[in-house]
C-alpha positions as CSV (number, residue, x, y, z in Angstrom):
1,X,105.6,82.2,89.3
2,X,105.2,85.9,89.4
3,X,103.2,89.0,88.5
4,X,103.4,92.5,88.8
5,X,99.8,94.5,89.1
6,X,99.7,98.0,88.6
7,X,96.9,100.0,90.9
8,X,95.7,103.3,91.3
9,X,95.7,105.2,94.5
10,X,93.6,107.8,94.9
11,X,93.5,110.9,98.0
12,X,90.4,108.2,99.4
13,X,93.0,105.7,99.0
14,X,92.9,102.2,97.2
15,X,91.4,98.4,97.9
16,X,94.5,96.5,97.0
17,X,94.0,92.4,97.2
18,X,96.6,91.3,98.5
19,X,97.7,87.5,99.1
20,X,100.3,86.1,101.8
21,X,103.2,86.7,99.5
22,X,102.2,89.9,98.1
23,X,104.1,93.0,98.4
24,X,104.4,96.6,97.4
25,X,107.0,96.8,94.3
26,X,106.7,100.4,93.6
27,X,105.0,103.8,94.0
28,X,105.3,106.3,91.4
29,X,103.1,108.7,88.9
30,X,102.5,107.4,85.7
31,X,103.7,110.5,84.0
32,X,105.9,113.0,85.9
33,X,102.8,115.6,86.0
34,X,100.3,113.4,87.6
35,X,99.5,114.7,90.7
36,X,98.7,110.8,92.4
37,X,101.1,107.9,92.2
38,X,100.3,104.9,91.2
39,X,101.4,101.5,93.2
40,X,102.6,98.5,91.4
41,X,102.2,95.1,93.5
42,X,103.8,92.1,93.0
43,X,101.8,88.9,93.3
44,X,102.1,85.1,93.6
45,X,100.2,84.2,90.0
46,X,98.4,81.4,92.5
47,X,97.5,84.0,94.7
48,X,96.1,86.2,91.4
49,X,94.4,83.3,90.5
50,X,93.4,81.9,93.0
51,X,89.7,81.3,92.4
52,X,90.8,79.1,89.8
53,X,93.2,77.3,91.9
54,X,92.7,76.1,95.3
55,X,94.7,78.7,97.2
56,X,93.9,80.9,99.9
57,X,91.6,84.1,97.8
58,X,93.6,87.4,98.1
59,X,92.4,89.7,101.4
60,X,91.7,93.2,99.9
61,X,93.7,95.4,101.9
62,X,93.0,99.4,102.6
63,X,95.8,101.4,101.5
64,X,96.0,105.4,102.2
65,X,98.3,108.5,101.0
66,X,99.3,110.7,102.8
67,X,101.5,114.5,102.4
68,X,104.3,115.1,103.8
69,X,104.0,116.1,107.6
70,X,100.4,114.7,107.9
71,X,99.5,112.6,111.0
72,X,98.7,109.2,110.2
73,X,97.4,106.3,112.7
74,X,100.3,104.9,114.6
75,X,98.4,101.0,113.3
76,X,99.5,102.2,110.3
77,X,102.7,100.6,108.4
78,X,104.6,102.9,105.9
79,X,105.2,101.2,102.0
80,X,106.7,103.9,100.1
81,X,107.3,107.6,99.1
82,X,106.5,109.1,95.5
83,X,107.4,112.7,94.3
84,X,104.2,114.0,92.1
85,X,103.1,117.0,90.1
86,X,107.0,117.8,88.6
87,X,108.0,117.5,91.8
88,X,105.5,119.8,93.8
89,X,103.8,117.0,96.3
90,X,105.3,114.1,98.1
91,X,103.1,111.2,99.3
92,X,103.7,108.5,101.4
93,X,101.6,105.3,100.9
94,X,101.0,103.5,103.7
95,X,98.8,100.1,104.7
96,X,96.3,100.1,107.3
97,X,94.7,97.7,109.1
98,X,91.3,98.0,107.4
99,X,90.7,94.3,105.7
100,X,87.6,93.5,103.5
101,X,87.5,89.5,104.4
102,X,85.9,87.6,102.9
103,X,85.2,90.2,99.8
């Protein structure tokens, strides 16, 4: 089974755990005038769980925004784009390499 998460990401970006089979879902404000998106994340409910069950705990994972036409780390792997603030800013979310194992 399935679950869908629903993080916040701020301009110091977010600590997202995320499992093996996890995966960004969608990036969006919560209501049109926000100004940051927010990032749903869809999640194995074993890997959500998984200090109850005997599956590998979720790595949280550094993610980062970023405006349109700022340089970002080429170790860096783009997830999605959001339109913000009625449509005044753009950010693209992207995941870095920046783990917290063992967390």
């Amino acid at each position: 089974m399935k679950t869908v998460w629903k993080h916040a990401v701020g301009v110091d970006g977010a600590w997202i755990p995320m499992g093996p089979s996890s995966r960004i879902v969608h990036l969006a404000p919560q209501h049109q005038s926000d100004e940051l998106p927010q990032v749903w994340v869809e999640h194995a409910i074993d890997e959500v769980y998984a200090r109850v069950r005997t599956v590998a705990d979720p790595v949280p994972t550094l993610f980062q925004l970023a405006g349109t036409g700022h340089a970002v780390p080429d170790t860096w792997t783009y997830q999605a784009s959001a339109v913000c603030a009625n449509g005044e800013l753009v950010w693209h979310l992207y995941r870095t390499d920046t783990t917290r194992e063992g967390s």
